[in-house]
ROTIVEX-53534 format. One line per 3 residues: number of its first residue (from 1); for each residue x, y, z of N, C-alpha, C, CB. Coordinates in nm, 4 decimals. Atoms other than C-alpha are relative to their C-alpha. Glycine has a CB too. Layout:
<sites>
NUM = X,Y,Z,X,Y,Z,X,Y,Z,X,Y,Z  ...
</sites>
This chain:
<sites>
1 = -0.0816,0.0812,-0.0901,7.0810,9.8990,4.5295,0.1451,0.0107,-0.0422,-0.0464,-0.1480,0.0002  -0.1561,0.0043,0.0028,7.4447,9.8954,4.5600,0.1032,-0.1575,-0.0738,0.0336,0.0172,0.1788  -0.0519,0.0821,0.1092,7.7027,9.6889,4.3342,0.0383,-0.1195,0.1022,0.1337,0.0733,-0.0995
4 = 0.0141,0.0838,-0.0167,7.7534,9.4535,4.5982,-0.1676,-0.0769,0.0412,0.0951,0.0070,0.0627  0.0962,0.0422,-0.0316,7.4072,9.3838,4.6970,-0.1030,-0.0599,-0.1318,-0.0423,0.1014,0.0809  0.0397,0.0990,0.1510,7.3701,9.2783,4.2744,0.0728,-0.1235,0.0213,0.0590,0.0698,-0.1678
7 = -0.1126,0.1503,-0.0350,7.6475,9.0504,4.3386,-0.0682,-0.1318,0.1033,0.1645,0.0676,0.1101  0.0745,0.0535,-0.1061,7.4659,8.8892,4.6470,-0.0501,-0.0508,-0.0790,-0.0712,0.0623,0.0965  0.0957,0.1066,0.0706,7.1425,8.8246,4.4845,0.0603,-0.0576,-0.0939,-0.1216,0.0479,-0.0590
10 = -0.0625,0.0588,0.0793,7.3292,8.7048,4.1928,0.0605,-0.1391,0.0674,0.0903,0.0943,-0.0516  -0.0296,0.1511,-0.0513,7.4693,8.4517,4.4022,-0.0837,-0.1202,0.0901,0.1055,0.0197,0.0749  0.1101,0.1038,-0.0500,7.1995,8.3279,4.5892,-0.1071,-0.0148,-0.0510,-0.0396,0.0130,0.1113
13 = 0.0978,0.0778,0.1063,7.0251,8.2763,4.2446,-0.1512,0.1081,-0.0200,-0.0497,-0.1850,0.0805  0.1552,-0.0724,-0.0294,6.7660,8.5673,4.3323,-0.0071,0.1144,-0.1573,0.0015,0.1226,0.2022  0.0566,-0.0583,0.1892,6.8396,8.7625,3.9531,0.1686,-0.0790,-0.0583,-0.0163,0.2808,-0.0448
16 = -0.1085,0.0183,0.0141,7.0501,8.6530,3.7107,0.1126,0.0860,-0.0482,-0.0115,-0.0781,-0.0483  -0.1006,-0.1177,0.0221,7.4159,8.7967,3.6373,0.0033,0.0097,-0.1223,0.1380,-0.0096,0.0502  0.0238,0.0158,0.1638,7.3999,8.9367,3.2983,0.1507,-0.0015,-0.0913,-0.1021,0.1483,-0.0577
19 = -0.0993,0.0428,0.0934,7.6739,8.8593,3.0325,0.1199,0.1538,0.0467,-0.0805,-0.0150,-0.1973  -0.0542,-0.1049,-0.0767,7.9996,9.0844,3.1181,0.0271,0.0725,-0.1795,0.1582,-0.0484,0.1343  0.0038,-0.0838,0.1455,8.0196,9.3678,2.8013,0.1409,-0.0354,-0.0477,-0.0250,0.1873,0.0113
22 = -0.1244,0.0379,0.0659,8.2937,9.3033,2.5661,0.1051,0.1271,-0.0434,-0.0445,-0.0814,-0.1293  -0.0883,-0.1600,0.0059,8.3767,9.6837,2.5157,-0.0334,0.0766,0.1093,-0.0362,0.1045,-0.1331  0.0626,-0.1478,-0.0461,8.3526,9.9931,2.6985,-0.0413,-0.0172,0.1845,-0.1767,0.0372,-0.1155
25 = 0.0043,-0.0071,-0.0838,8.4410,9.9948,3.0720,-0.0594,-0.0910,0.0979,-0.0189,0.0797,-0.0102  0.0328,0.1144,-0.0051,8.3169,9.6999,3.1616,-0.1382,0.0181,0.1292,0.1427,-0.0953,0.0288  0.1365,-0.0154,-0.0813,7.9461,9.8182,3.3142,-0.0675,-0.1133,-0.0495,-0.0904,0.1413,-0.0231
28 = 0.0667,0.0814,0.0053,7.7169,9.5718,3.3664,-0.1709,0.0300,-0.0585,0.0259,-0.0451,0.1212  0.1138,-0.0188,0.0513,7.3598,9.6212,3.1833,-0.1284,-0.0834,0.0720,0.0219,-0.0304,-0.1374  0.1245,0.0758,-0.0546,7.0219,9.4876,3.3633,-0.1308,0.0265,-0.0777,-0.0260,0.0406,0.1502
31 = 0.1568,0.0232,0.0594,6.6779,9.4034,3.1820,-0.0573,0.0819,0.0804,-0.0756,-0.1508,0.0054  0.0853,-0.0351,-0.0600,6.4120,9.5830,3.2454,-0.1020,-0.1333,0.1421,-0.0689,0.0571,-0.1299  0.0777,0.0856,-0.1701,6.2515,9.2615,3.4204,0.1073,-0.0434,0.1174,-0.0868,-0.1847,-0.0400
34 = -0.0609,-0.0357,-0.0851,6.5649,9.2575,3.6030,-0.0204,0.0898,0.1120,0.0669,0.0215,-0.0483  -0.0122,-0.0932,-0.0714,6.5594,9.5600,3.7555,-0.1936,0.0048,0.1112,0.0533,0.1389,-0.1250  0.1391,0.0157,-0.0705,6.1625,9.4996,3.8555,0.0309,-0.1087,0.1177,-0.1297,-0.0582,-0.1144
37 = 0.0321,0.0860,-0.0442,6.2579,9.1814,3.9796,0.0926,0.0536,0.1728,0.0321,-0.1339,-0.1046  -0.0306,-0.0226,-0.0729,6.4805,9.3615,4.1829,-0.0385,0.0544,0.0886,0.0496,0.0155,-0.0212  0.0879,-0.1308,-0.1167,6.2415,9.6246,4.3417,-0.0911,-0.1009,0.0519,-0.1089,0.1642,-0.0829
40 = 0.1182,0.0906,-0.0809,6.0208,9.3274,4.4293,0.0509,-0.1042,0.0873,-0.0976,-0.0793,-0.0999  -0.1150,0.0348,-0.0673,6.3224,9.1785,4.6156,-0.0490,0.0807,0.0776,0.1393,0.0079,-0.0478  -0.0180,-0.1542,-0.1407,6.3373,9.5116,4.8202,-0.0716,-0.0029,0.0814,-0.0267,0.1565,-0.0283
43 = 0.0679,-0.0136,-0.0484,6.0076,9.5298,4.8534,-0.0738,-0.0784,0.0961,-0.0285,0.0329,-0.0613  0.0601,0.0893,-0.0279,5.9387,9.2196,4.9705,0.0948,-0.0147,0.1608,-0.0040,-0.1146,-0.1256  -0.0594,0.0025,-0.1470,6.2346,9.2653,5.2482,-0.0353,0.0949,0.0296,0.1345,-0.0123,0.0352
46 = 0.0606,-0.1141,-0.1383,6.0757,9.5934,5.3729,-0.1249,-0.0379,0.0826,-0.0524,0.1567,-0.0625  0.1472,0.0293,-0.0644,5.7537,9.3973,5.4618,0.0321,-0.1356,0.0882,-0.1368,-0.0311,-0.1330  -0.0145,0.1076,-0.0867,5.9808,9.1145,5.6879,0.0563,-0.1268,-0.0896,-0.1424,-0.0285,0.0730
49 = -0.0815,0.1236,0.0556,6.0383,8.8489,5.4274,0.1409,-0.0268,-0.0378,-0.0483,-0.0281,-0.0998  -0.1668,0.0277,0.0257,6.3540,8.6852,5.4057,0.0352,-0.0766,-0.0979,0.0715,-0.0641,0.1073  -0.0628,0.0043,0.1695,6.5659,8.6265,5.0829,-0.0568,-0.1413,-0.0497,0.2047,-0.0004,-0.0163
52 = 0.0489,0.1636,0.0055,6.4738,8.2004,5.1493,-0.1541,0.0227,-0.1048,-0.0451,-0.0803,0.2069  0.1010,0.0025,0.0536,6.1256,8.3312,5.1344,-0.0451,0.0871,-0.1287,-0.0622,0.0131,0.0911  0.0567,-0.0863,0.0988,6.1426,8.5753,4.8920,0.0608,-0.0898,-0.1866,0.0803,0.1944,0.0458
55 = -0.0219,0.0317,0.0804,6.2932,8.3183,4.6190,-0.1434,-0.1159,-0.0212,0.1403,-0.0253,0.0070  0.1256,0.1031,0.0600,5.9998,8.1137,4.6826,-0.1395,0.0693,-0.0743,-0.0648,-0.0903,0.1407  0.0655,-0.0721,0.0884,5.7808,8.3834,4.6002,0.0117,0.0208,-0.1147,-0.0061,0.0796,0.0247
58 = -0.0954,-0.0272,0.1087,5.9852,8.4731,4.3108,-0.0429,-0.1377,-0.1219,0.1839,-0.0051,0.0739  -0.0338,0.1711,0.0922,5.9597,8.0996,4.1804,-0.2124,-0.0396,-0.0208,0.1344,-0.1941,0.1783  0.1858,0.0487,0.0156,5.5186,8.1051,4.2537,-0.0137,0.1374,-0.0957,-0.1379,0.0004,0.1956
61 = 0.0400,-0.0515,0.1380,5.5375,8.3911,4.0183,-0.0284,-0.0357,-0.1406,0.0634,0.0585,-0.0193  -0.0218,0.0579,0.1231,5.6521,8.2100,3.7484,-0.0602,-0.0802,-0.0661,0.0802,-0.0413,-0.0037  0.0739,0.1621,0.0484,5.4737,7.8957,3.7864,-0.1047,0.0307,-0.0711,-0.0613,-0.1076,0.1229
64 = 0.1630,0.0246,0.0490,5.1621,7.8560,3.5621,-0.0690,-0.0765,0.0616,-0.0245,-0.0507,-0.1239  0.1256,0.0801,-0.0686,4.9864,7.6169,3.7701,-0.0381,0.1058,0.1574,0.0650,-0.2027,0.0491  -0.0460,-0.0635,-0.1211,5.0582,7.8704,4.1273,-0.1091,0.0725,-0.0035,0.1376,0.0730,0.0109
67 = 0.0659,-0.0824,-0.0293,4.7685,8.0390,4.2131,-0.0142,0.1413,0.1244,-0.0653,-0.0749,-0.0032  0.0078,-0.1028,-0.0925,4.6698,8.3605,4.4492,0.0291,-0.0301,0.1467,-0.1244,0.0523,-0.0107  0.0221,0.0330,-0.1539,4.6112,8.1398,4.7521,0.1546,-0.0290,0.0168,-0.1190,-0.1438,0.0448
70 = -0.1676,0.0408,-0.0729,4.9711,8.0201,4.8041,0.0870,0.1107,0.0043,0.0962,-0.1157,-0.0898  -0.0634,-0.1296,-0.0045,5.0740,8.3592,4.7584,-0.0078,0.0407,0.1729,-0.0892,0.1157,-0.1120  0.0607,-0.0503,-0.1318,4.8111,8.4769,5.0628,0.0962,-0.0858,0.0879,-0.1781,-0.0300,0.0251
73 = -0.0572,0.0624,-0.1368,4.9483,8.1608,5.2846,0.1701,0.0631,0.0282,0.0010,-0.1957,-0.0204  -0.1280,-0.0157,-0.0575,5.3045,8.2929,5.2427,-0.0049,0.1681,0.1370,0.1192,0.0217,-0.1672  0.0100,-0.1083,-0.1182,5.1985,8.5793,5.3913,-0.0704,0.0399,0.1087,-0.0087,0.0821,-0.0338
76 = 0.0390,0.0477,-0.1288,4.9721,8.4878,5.6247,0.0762,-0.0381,0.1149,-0.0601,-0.0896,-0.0187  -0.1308,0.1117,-0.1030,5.2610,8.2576,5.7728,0.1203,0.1653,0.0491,0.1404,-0.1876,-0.1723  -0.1035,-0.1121,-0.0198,5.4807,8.5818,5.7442,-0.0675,0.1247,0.1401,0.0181,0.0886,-0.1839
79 = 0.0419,-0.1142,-0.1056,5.2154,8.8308,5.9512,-0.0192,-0.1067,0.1681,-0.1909,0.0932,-0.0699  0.0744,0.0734,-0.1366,5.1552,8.5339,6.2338,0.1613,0.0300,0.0364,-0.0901,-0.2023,0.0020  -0.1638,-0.0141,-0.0305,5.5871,8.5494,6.2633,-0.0194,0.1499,0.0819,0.1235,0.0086,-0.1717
82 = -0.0150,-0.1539,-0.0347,5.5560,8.9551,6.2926,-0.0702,-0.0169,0.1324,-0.0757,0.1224,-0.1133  0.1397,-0.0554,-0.1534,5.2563,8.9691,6.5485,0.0824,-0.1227,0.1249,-0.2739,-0.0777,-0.0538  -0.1096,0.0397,-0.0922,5.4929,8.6957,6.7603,0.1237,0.0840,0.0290,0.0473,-0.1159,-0.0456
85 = -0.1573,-0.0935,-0.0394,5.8100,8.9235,6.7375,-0.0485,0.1187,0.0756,0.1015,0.0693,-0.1537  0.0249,-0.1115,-0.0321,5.5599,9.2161,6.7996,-0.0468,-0.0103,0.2049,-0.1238,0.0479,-0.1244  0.0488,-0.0091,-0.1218,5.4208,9.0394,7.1537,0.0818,-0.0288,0.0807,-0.0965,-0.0603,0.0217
88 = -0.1434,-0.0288,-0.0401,5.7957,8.9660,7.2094,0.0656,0.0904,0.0524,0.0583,-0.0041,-0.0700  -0.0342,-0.1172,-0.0310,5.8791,9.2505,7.2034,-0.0486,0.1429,0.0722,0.0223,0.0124,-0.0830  0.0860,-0.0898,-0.0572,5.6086,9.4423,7.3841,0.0355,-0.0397,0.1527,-0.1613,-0.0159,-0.0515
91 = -0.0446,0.0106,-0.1799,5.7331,9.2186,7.7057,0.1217,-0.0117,0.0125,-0.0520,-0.1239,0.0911  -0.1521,-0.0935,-0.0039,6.0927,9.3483,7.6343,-0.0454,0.1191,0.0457,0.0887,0.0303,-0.1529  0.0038,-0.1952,-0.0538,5.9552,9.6881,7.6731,-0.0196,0.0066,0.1162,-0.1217,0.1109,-0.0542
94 = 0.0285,0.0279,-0.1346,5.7883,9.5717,7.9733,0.0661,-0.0250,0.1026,-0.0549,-0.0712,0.0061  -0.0931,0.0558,-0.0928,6.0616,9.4184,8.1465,0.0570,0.1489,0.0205,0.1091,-0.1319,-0.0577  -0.0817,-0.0270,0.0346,6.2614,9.6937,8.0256,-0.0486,0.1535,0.1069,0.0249,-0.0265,-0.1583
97 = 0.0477,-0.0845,-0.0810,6.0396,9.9637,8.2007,0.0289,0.0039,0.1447,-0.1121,-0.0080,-0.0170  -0.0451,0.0363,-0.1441,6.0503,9.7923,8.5267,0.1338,-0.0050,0.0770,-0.0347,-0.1098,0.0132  -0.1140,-0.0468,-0.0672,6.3635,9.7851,8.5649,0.0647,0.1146,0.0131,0.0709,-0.0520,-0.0273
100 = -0.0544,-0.2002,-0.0213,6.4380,10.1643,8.4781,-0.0575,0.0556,0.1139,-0.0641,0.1268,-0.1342  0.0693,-0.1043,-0.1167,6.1524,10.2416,8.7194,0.0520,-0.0453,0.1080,-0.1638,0.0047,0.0213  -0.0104,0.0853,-0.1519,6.3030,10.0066,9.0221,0.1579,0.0532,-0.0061,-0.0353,-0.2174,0.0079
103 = -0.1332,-0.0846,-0.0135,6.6283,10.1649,8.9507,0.0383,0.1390,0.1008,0.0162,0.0482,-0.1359  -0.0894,-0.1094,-0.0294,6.8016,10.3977,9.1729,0.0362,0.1211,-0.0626,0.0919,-0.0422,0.0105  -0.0281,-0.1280,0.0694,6.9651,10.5912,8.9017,0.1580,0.0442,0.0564,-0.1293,0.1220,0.0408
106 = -0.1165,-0.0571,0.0183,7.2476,10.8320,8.9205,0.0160,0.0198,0.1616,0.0017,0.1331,-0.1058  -0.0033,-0.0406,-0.1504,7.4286,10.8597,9.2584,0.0337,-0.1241,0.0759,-0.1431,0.0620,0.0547  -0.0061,0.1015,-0.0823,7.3715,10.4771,9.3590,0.1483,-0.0296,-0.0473,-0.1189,-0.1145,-0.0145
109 = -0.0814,0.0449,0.0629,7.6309,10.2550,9.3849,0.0004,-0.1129,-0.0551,0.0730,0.0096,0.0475  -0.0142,0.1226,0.0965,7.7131,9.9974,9.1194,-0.0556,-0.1166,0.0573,0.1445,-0.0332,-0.0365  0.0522,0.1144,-0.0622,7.6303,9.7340,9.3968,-0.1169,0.0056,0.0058,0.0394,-0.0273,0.1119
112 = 0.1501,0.0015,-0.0344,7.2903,9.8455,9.4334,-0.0871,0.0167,-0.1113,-0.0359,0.1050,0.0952  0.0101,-0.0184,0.1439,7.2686,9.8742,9.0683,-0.1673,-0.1094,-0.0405,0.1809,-0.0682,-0.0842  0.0795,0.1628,0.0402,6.8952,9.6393,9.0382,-0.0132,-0.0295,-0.1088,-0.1342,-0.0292,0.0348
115 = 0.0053,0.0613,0.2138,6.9099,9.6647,8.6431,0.0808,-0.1503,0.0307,0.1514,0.1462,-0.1717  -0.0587,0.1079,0.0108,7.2085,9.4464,8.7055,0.0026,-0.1431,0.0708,0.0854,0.0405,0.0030  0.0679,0.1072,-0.1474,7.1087,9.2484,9.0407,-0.1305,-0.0391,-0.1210,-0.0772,0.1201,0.2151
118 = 0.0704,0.1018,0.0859,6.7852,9.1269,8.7609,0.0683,-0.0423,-0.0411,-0.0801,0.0161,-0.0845  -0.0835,0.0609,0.0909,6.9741,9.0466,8.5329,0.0728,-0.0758,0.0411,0.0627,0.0649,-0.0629  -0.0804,0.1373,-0.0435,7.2195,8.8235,8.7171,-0.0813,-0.0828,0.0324,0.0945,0.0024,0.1109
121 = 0.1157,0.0823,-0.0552,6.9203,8.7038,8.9091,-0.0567,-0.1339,-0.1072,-0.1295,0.1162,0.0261  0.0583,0.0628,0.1091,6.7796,8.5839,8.5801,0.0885,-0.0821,-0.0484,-0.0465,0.0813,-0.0961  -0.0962,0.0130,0.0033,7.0803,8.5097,8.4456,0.0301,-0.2071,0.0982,0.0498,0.1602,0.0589
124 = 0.0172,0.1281,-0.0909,7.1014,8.2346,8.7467,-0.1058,-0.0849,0.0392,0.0317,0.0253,0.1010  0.1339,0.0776,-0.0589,6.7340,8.1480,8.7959,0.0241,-0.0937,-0.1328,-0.1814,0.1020,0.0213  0.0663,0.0584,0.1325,6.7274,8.0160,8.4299,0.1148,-0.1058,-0.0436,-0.0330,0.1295,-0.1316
127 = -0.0647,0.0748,0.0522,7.0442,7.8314,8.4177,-0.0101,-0.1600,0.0727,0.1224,0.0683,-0.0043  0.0154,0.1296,-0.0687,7.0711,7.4542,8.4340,0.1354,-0.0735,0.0998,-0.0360,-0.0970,-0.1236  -0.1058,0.0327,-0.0902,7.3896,7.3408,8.6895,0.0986,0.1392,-0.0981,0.0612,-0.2060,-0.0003
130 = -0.1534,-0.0951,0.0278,7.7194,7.5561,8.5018,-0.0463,0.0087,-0.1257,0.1805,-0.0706,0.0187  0.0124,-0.0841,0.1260,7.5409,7.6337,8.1669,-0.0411,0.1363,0.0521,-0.1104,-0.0598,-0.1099  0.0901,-0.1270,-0.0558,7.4188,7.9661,8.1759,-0.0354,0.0192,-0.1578,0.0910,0.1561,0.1009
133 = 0.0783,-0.0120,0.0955,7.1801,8.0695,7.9051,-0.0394,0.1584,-0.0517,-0.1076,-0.0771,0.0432
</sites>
């Protein structure tokens, strides 16, 4: 990871910053359980979790009383989030189809544009008096 993205976690408590050297160019040195703790940072944001949740993980490592199961629920709670973003996003695609296919295309003009005719449509069906949403 990059020298600000030590700095970061460092500040939002996720490793700590290690003592600054007293000689010699003033590089910073990281523990070996540093540097783990860091790849399990990473790893833990390539699979969706976010930094909140990944200090709580971080913190059920540590505990001696913390068992396996509160581990599973974090990530239980984490795959029910995904599989919502994923059926989210499957009727984005959907929408997103329909309107390419109900499209005109190249040639029309801008007025007859229906990507944008939905979209205002929507746009106006969904608002409440002069908010728009």
């Amino acid at each position: 990871v990059g020298v600000e993205t030590l700095r970061f976690y460092e500040r939002k408590g996720l490793v700590e910053r290690p003592k600054r050297p007293v000689l010699g160019g003033g590089f910073r040195s990281y523990s070996t359980e540093t540097v783990e703790r860091i790849r399990f940072i990473r790893q833990a944001q390539e699979i969706g979790f976010s930094l909140r949740e990944i200090k709580e993980l971080l913190s059920l490592r540590v505990d001696p009383d913390a068992d396996c199961g509160e581990v599973r629920t974090h990530a239980r709670t984490k795959l029910d989030e995904v599989n919502r973003k994923i059926a989210s996003l499957k009727g984005m695609k959907g929408t997103l189809e329909e309107l390419i296919e109900a499209c005109p295309g190249q040639g029309a003009a801008l007025g007859e544009c229906s990507i944008l005719e939905a979209l205002t449509r929507s746009v106006l069906d969904e608002s409440n008096g002069d908010r728009v949403n």
